[in-house]
Structure formats: C-alpha cells, structure tokens
N, CA, C and O of each residue as an XYZ file, in Angstrom:
296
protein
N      71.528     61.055    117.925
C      70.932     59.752    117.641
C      69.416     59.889    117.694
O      68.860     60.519    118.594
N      68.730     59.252    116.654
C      67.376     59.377    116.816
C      66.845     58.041    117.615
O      66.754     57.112    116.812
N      66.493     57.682    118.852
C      66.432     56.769    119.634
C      65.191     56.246    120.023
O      65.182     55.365    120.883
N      63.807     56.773    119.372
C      62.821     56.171    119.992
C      61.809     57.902    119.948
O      61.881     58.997    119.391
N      60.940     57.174    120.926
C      59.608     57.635    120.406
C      59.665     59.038    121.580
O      58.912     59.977    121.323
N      60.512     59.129    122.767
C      60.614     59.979    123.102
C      62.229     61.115    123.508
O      63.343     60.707    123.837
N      61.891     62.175    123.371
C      63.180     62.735    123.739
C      63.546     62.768    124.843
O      64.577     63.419    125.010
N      63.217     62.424    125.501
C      63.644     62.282    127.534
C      64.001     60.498    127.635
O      64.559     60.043    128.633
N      63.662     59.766    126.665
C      63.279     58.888    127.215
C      64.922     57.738    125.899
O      65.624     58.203    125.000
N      64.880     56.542    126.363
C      65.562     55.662    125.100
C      65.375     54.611    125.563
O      65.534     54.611    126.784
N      64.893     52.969    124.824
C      64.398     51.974    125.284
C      65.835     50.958    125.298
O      66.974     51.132    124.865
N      65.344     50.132    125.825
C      66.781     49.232    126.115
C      67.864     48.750    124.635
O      69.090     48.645    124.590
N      66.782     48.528    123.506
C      67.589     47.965    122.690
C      68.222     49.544    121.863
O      69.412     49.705    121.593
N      67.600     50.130    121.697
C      68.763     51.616    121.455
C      69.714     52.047    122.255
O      70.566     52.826    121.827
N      69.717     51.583    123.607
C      70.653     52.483    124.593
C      71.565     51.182    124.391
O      72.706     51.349    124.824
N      71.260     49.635    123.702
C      72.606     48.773    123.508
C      73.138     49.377    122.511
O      74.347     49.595    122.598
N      72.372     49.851    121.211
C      72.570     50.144    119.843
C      73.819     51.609    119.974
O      74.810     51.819    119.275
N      73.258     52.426    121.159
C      74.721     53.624    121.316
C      75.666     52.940    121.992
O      76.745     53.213    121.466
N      75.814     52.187    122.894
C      76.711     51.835    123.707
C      77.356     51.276    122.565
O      78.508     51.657    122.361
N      76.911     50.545    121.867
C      77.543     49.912    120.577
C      78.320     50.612    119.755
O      79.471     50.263    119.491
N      77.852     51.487    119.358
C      78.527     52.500    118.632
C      79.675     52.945    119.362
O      80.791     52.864    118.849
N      79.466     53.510    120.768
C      80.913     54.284    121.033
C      81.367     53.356    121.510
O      82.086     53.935    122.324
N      81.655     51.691    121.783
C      82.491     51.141    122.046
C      83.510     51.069    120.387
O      84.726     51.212    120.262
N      82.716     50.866    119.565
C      83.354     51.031    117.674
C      83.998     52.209    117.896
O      85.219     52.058    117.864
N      83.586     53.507    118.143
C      84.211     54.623    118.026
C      85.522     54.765    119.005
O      86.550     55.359    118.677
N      85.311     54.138    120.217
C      86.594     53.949    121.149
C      87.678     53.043    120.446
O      88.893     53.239    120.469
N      87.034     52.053    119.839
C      88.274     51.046    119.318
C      88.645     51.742    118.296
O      89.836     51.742    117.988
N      87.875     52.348    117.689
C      88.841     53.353    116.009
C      89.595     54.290    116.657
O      90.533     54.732    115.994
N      89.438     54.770    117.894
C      90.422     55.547    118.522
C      91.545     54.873    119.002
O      92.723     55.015    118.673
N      91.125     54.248    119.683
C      92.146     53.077    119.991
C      93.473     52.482    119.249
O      94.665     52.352    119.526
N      92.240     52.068    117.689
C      93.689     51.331    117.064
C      94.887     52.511    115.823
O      95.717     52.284    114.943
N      94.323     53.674    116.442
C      94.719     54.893    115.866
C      95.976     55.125    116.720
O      97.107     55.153    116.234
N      95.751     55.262    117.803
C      96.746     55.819    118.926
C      97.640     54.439    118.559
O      98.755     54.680    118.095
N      97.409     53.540    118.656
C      98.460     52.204    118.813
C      99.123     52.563    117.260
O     100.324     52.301    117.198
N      98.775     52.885    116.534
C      99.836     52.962    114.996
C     100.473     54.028    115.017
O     101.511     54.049    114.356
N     100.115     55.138    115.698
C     100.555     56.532    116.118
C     102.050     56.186    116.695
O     103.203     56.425    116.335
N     101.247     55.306    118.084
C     102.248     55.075    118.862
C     103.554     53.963    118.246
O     104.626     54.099    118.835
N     103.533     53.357    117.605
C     104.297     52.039    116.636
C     105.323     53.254    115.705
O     106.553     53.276    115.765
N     104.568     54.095    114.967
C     105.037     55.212    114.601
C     106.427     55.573    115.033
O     107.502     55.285    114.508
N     106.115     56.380    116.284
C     106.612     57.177    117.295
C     107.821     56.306    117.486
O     108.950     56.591    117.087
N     107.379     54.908    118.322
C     108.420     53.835    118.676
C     109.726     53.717    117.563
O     110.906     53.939    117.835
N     109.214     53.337    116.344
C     110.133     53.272    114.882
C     111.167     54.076    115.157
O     112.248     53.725    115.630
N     110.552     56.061    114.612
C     111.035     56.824    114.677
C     112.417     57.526    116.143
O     113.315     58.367    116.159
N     111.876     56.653    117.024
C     112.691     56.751    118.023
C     113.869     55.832    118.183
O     114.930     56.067    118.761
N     113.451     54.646    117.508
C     114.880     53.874    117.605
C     115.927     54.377    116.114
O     117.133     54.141    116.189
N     115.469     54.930    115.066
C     116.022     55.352    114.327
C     116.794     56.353    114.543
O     117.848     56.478    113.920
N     116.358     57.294    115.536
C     117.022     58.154    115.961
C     118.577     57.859    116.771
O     119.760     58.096    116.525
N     117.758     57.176    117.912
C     118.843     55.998    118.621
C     119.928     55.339    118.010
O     121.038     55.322    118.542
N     119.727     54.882    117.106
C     120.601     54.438    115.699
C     121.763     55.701    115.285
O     122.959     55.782    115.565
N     120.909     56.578    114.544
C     122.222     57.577    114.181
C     122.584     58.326    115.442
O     123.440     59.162    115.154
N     122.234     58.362    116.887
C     122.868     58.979    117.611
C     124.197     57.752    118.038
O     125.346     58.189    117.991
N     124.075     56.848    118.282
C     124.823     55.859    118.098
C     126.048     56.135    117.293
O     127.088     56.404    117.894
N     126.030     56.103    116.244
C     126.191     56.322    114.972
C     127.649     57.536    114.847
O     128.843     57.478    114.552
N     126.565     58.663    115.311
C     127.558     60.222    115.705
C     128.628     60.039    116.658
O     129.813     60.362    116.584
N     127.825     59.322    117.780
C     128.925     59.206    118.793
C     129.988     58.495    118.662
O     131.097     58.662    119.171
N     129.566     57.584    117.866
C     131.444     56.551    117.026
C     132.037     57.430    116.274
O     133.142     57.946    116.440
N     131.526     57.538    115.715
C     132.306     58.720    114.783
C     133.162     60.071    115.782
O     134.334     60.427    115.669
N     132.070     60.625    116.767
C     132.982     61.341    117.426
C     134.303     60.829    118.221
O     135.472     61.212    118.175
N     133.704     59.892    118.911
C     135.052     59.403    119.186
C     135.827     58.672    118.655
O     136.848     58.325    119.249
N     135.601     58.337    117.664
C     137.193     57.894    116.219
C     137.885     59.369    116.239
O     139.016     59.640    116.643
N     136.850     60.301    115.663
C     137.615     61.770    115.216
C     138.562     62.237    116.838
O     139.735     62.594    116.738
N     137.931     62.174    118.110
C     139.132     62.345    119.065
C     140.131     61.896    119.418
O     141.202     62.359    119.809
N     139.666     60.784    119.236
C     140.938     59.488    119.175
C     142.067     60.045    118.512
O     143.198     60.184    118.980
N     141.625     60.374    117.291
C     142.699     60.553    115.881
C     143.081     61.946    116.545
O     144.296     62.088    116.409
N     142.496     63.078    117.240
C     142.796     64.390    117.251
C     144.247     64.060    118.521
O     145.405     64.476    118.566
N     143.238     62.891    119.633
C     144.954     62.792    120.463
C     145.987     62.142    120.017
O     147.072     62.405    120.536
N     145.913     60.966    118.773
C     147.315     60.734    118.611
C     147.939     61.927    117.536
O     149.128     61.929    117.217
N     147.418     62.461    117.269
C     147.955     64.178    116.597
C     148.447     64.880    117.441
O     149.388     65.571    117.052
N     148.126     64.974    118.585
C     148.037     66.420    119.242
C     149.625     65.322    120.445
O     150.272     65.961    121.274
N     149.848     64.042    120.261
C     150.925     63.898    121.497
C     152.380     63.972    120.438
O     152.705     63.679    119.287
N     152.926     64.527    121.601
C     154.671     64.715    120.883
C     155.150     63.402    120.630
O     155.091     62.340    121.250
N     155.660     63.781    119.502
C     156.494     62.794    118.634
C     157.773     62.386    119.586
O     158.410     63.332    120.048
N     158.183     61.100    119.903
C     159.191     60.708    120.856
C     160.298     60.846    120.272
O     160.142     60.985    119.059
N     161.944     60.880    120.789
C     162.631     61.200    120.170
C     163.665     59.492    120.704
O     164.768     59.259    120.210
C-alpha cells in the first residue's frame, strides 16, 4: 500500500483506508467459504440419499435371499 508521505510512518485516514480493505478482503473470504461450505452440505445429503437408497435395496435383496434359502414345508 502506498500510505503517505512516510515509510515508517501511516496517518489515521489511510490506516482506516487498509483496515477497510482487509475487512472487504475477509468478507470475500468469508462469503467464499460459506458457498464452499453450502456446497459440501448439498453434496453430503445427496450422498445420504443414495446411501439410504443402497441400504433398501440391500435389505429387499436379503429378505428375498431368506425366503429362498428356508425349506419348503411339506
């Protein structure tokens, strides 16, 4: 940042003018991580979904494997 008239030194209304800036630069970080994170969230209940999903299915397919697998009554 070029801040003033000395390099050791920065006067009040430049040292608002950076603070300014990296509070902007924190919030663009900010609302980055939160869509990241919304992302992430989505992708995780989708997952949740077809694991759901597998596990009915597996247990229909066992279901069906034990009334196969018990002896026929006489």
């Amino acid at each position: 940042f070029d801040v003033g008239d000395s390099d050791e030194h920065i006067n009040s209304v430049n040292a608002r003018g950076v603070l300014f800036a990296a509070v902007q630069g924190l919030s663009t970080q900010l609302d980055e991580k939160e869509e990241c994170i919304e992302e992430l969230e989505a992708e995780a209940e989708h997952k949740d979904d077809r694991i759901d999903d597998l596990e009915s299915r597996l247990d229909r397919l066992e279901a069906h494997l034990d009334t196969d697998a018990q002896p026929a009554e006489d």
